[in-house]
C-alpha positions in Angstrom: -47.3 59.1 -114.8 -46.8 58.4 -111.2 -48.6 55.9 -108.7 -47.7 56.0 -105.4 -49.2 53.8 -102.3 -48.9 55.1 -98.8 -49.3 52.3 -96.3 -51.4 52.5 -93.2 -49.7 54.4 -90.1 -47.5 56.5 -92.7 -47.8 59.5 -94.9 -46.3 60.5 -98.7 -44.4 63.7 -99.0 -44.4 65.0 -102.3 -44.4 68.3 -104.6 -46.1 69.5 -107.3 -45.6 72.2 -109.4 -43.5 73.5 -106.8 -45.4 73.2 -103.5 -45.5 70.6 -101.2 -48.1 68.1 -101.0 -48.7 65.4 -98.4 -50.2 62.1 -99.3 -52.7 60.1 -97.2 -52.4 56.9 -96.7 -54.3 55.0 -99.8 -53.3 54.7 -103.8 -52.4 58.0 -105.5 -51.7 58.6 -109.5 -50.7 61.4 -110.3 -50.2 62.0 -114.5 -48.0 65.2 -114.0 -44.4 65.9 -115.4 -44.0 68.8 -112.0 -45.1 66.3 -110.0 -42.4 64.7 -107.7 -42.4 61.8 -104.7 -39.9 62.6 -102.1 -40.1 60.2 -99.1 -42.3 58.2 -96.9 -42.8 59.1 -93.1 -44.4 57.8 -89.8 -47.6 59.1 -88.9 -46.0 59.2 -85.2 -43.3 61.2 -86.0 -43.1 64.3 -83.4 -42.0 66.4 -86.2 -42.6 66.6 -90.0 -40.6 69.1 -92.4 -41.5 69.6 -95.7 -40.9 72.6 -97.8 -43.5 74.8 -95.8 -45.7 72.6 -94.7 -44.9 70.9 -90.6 -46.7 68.4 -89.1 -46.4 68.5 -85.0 -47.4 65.8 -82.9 -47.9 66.7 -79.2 -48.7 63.8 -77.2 -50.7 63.8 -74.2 -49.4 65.5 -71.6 -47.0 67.6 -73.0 -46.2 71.1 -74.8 -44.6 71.5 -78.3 -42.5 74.1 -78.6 -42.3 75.7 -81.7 -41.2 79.3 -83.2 -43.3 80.8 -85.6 -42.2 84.4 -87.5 -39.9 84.3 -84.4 -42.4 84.6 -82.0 -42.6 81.6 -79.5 -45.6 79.2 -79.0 -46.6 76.4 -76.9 -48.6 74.4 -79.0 -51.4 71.7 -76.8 -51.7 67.9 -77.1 -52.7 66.4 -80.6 -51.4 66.9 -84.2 -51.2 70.2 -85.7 -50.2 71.1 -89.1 -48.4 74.5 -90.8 -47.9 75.9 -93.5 -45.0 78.4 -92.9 -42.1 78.8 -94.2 -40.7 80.9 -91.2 -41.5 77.8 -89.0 -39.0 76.1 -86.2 -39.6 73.2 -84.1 -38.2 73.5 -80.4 -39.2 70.2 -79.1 -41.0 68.9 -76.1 -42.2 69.9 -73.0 -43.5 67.6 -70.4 -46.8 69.1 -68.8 -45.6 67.9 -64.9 -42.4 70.1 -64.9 -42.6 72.5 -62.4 -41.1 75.3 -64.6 -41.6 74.9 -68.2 -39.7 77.5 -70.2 -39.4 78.9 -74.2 -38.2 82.2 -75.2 -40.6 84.4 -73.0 -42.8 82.4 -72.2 -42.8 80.8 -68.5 -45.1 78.4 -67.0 -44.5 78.0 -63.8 -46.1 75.5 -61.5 -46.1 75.6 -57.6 -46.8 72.9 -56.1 -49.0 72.5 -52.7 -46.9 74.3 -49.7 -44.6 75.9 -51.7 -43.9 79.3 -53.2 -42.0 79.8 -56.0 -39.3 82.6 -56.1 -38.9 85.0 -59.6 -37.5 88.0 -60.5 -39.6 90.1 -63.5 -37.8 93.3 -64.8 -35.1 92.5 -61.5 -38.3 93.0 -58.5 -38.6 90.1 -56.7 -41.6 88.5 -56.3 -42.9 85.2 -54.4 -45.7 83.4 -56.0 -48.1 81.5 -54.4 -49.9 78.0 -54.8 -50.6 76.8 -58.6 -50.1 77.6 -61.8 -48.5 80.5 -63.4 -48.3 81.5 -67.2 -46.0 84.9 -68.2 -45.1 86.0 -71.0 -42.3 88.4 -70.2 -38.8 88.4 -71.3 -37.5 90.2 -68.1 -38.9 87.3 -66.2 -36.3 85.2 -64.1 -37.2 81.8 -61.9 -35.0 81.1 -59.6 -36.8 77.6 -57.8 -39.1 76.7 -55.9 -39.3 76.7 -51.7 -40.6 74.8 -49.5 -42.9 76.9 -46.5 -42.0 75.1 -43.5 -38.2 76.4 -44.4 -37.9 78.6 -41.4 -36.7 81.6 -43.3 -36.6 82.6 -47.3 -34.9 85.1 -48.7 -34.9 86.4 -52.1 -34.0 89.5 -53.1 -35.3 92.2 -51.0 -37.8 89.6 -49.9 -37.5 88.1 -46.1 -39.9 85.3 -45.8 -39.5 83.8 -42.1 -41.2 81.5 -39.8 -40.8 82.1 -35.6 -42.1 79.1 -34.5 -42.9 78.9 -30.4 -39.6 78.6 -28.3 -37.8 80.8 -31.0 -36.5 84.6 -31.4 -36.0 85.7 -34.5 -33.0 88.4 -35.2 -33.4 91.0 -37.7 -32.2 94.8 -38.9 -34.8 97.0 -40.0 -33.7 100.9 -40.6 -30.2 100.0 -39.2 -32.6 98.7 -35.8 -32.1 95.7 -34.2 -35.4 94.0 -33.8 -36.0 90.8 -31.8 -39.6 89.3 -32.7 -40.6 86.6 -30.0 -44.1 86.4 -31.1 -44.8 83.3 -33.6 -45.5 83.4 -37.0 -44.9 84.1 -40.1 -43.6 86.9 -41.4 -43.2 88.9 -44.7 -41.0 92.0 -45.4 -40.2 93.3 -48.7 -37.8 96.3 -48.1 -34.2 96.9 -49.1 -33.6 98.3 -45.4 -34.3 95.1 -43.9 -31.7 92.0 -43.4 -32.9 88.7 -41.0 -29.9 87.1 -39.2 -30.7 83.9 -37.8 -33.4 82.5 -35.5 -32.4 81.8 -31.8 -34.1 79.2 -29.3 -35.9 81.1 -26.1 -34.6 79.1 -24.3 -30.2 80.6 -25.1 -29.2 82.0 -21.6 -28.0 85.1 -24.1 -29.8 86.7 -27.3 -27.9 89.3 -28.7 -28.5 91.6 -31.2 -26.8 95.2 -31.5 -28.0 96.9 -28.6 -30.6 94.5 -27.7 -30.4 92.1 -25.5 -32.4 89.4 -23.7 -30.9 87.9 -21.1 -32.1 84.8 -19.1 -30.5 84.5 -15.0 -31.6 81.1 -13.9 -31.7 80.3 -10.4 -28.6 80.1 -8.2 -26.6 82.6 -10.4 -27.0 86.5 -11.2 -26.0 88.4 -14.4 -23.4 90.8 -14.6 -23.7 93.5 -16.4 -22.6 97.4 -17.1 -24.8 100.1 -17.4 -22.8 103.5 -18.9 -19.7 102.1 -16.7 -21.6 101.6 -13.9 -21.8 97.8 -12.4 -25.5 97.1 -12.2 -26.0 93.0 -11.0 -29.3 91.1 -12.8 -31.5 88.7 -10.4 -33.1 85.4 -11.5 -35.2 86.1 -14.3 -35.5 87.1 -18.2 -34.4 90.5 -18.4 -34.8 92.5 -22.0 -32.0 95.5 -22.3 -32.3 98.0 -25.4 -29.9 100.6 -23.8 -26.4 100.9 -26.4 -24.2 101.5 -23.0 -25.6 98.3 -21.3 -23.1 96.1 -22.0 -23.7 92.4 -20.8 -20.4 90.8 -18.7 -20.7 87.2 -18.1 -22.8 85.4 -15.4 -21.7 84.5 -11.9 -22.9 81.9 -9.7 -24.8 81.7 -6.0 -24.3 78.4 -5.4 -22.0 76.9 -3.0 -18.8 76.3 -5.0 -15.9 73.9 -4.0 -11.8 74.4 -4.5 -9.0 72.0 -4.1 -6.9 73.4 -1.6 -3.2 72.6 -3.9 0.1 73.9 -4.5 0.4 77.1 -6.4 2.6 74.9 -8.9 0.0 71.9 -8.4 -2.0 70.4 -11.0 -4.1 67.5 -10.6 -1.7 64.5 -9.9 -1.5 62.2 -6.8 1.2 63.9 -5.3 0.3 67.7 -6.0 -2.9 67.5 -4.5 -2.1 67.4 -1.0 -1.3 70.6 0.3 2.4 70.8 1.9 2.0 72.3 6.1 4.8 72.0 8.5 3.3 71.2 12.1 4.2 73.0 15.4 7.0 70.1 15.7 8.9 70.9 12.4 7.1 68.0 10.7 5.9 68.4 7.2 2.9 66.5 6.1 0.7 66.9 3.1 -3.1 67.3 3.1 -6.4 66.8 1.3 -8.2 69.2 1.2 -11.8 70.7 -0.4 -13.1 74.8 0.6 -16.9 75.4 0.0 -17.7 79.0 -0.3 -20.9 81.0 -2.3 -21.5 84.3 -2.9 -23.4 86.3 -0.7 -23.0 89.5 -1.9 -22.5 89.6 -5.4 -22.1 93.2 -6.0 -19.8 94.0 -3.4 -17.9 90.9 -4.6 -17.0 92.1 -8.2 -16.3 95.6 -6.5 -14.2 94.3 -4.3 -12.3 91.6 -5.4 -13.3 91.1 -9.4 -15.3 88.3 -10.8 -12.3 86.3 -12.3 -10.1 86.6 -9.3 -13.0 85.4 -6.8 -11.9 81.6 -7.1 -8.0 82.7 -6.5 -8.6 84.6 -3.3 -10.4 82.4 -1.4 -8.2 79.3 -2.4 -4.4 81.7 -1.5 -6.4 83.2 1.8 -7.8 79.0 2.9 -4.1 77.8 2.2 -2.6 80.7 4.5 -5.2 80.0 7.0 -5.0 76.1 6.9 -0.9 76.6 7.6 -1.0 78.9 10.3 -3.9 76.4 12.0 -1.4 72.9 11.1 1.3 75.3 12.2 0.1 75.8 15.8 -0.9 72.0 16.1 1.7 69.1 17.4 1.4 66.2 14.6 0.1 63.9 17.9 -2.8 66.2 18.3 -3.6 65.6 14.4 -3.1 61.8 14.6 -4.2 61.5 18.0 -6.5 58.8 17.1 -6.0 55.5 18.7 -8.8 53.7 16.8 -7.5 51.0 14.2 -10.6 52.5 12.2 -12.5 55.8 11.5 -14.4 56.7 14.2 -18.0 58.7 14.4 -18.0 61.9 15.4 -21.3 61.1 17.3 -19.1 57.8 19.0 -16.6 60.8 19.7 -18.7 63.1 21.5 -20.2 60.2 23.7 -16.6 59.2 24.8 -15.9 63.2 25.6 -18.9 63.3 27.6 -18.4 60.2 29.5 -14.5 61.4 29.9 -15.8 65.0 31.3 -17.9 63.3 33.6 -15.6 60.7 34.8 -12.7 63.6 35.4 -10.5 62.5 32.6 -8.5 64.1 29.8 -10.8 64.7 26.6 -9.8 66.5 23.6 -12.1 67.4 20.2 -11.2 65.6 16.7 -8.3 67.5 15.1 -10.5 67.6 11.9 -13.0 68.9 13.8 -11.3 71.3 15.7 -9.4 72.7 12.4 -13.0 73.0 10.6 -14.2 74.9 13.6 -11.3 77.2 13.8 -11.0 77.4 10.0 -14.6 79.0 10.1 -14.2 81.5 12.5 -11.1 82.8 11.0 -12.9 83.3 7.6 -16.3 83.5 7.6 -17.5 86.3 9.7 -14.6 88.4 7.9 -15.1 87.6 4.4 -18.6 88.1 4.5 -18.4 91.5 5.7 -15.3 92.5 3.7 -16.0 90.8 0.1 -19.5 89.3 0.2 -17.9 85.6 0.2 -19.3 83.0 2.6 -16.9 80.5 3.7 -19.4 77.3 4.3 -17.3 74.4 4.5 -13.7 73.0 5.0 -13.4 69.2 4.2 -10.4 67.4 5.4 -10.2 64.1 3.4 -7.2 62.6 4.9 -3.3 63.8 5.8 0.3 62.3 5.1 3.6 62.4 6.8 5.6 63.7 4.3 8.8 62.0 6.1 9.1 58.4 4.9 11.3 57.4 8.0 9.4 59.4 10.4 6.1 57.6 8.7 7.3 54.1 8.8 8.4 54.5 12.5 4.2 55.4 13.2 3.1 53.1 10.7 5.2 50.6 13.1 4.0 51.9 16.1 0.5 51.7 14.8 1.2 48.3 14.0 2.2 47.3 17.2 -0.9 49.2 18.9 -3.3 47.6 16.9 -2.0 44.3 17.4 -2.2 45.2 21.2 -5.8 46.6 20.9 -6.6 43.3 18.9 -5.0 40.8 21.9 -7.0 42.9 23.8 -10.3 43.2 22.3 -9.9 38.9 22.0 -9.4 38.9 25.8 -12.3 40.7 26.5 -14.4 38.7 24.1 -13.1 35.6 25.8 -14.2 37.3 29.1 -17.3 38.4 28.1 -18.2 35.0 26.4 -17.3 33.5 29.6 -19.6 35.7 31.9 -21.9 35.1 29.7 -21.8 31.4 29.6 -21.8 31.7 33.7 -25.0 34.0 33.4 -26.9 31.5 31.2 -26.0 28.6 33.7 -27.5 30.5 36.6 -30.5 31.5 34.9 -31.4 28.0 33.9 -30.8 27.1 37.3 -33.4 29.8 38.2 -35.5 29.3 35.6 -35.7 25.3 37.2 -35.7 26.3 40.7 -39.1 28.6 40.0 -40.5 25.7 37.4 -40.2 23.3 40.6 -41.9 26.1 43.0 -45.0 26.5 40.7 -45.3 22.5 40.4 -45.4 21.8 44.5 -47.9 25.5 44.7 -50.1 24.0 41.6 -50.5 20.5 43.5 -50.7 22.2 46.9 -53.6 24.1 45.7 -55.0 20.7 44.0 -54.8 18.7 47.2 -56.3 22.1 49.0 -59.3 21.9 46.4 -60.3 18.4 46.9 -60.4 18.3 50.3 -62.3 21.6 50.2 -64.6 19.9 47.6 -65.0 16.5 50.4 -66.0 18.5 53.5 -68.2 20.4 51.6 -70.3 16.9 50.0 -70.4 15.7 53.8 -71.8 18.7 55.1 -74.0 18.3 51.9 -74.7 14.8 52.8 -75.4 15.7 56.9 -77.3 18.4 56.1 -79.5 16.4 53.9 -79.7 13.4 56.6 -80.8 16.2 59.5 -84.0 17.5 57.4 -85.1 13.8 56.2 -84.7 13.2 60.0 -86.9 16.2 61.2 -89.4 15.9 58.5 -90.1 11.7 59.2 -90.4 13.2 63.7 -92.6 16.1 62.0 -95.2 13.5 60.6 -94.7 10.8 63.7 -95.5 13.8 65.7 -98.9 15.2 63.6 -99.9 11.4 63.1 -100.0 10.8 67.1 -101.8 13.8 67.6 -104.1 13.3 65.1 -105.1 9.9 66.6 -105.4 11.4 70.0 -107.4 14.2 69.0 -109.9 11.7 67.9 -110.0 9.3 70.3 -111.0 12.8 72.3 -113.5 13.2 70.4 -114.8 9.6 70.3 -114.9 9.8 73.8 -117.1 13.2 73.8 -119.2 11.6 71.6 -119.9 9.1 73.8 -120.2 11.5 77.0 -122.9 12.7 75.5 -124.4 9.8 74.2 -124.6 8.5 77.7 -126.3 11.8 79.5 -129.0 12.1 76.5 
């Protein structure tokens, strides 16, 4: 006899007669001598085993993983119960994995904007957006990608994005292949490889025997074209041929040298170029060529693109010598000026000194650019395509420390001179111009006074104008009252006498009626 309670939230496992018999929770009597309790167990176990009978519990949102006559299952969410005896329980899966896998079977989720990348039976293959269930035991996952990687490749499989602004390189056949246009692009073949992607924008794209090749403004390309040099203008310029082989790119614009040493580098001292003038004295310069290239073509051909730099900088040195060489170091520090002086203020001074019959003499900087220029640039243009623009002449330096401190004493004493000078003729000039303000004041008095006696002259002038012409006013006035009071005496008396007439008529007749 056997009575056995299973509490609430567990089970009984027990046998009977030999097979396994699970108990619910409640009271059980069994009266049985086969019968036999073997253990309690929690209804929340994942896994029960006993004998042949397994309980699974999948909870929500997963996969059980079990193996039944050796064939692999994914068992749902909730609680399932076998009874095999060929029965094995793998565990748990969790539903959000993106690659859930057990024996053959393969669920494989890819998420938004992805692709996922397997191999099944070794053929690539790139899956697409959501969920994917194999069962397949050649099946290989090898991750998932994002799409905005710019390229993918798996396998035989070239997945690859050209966005705007890029090139993309890539062999097809043993072909070079540059796709500009953007996109994206998928090529499953075994004769295909990508390289790399390239911004538009790279001066040079090469690939094989394509080429695209970008000449900006104010340089050219050089290239070779089966041997032969063939120059590239400003622009982008797309060469497919095997025997056009791309050189290097030269510039137009105006370029500038250092006129130093041969053995010069870039210190204080070996920057200024050593010349001996026509009096035996060596002095050092600073110097600065500008040239550009006219002619580009006949400039590799004649003199070769690397040497270009070295010819004109050997041929201005030469050229600067034999100018310093024919000048007397007082024509190149000729200057009396304590400071720099214009060349505008120069050419004034010549002009005035032409006119006036005097000495005058150019700048020596001046006159060495001048004759620098027409020794090199009408012949280097012709002969090498090279245009000689420029020749700056920063400054110069008796190389002879005695020989430099006797001028820099001299110039001393000059420019103290000059200064005693130039005080002097302030003085003087202050001086005539006190004298000038004294007699303008004295001007500017004496016509102050003038215009006082004119303006009362003209006053007095007025008012007596103004008097006569009231008494004229006046007389006039006085002659016409006068005239008009003889007028009426005048009428009145002859009034009167007219009537005493004819009074006296009046009578006259009276008397003879």
């Amino acid at each position: 006899f056997t009575m056995i309670r299973v509490r609430r939230g567990q089970f009984g496992l027990a046998t009977e007669n030999g097979k396994p018999v699970l108990l619910e929770e409640g009271l059980h009597v069994y009266n049985n001598p086969l019968f036999s309790f073997v253990e309690f167990k929690n209804v929340d176990a994942q896994h029960v085993s006993h004998v042949s009978y397994h309980v699974v519990r999948v909870p929500r949102g997963s996969f059980g993983k079990i193996k039944e006559q050796n064939r692999v299952k994914l068992l749902p969410e909730g609680t399932h119960v076998v009874d095999n005896a060929v029965f094995e329980y793998c565990g748990l899966a969790e539903s959000i994995e993106a690659y859930i896998n057990h024996g053959t079977i393969h669920i494989i989720q890819v998420p938004k904007g992805s692709v996922g990348l397997v191999f099944e039976s070794n053929f690539p293959r790139l899956l697409s957006e959501g969920v994917h269930i194999y069962d397949s035991p050649t099946l290989k996952f090898n991750g998932v990608r994002s799409k905005l990687d710019p390229q993918i490749i798996h396998g035989t499989i070239s997945r690859f994005r050209v966005q705007k602004g890029e090139v993309g390189l890539a062999w097809l056949d043993n072909e070079p292949a540059l796709i500009e246009e953007p996109g994206t692009y998928l090529v499953d073949s075994s004769s295909f490889k990508f390289v790399s992607l390239r911004n538009a924008t790279d001066k040079t794209i090469v690939l094989g025997a394509k080429k695209i090749l970008t000449v900006n403004a104010g340089e050219v390309a050089v290239t070779f074209k089966a041997g032969t040099l063939a120059v590239l203008p400003p622009g982008r310029h797309y060469i497919e041929a095997i025997d056009h082989t791309f050189d290097d790119f030269l510039s137009t614009q105006q370029l500038s040298i250092r006129l130093t040493p041969a053995e010069g580098g870039r210190g204080k001292e070996n920057e200024l170029l050593t010349c001996e003038t026509k009096d035996l004295v060596d002095i050092g310069i600073r110097a600065d060529v500008f040239y550009r290239i006219s002619d580009p073509e006949q400039a590799i051909m004649k003199v070769g693109r690397e040497f270009i730099p070295e010819l004109v900088k050997d041929t201005s040195i030469a050229t600067l010598n034999n100018i310093i060489r024919s000048t007397a170091l007082g024509e190149i520090a000729q200057s009396s000026q304590p400071s720099a002086q214009s060349e505008a203020e120069h050419a004034t001074k010549v002009q005035a000194a032409q006119a006036m019959g005097d000495a005058s003499a150019p700048l020596f900087f001046d006159k060495a650019h001048d004759q620098f220029l027409a020794k090199l640039h009408d012949d280097f243009k012709a002969r090498y395509g090279l245009e000689i623009t420029n020749i700056r002449i920063e400054q110069f330096k008796i190389l002879d420390k005695a020989l430099s401190q006797s001028i820099a004493g001299q110039a001393i004493k000059t420019a103290a001179t000059q200064s005693e000078l130039a005080n002097l003729e302030g003085q003087t000039q202050i001086a005539t111009q006190q004298q000038e303000r004294d007699v303008r004041l004295q001007q500017l008095a004496a016509e102050a006074e003038a215009r006082r006696v004119q303006i009362k002259a003209d006053s007095e002038k007025a008012q007596a104008e103004a008097l006569a012409e009231a008494q004229r006013v006046r007389s006039d006035m006085e002659a016409d009252t006068r005239r008009t009071q003889a007028q009426a005496e005048a009428d009145a008396v002859r009034t009167k006498a007219q009537a005493e007439a004819d009074a006296v008529k009046i009578q006259a007749e009276a008397v003879v009626s």
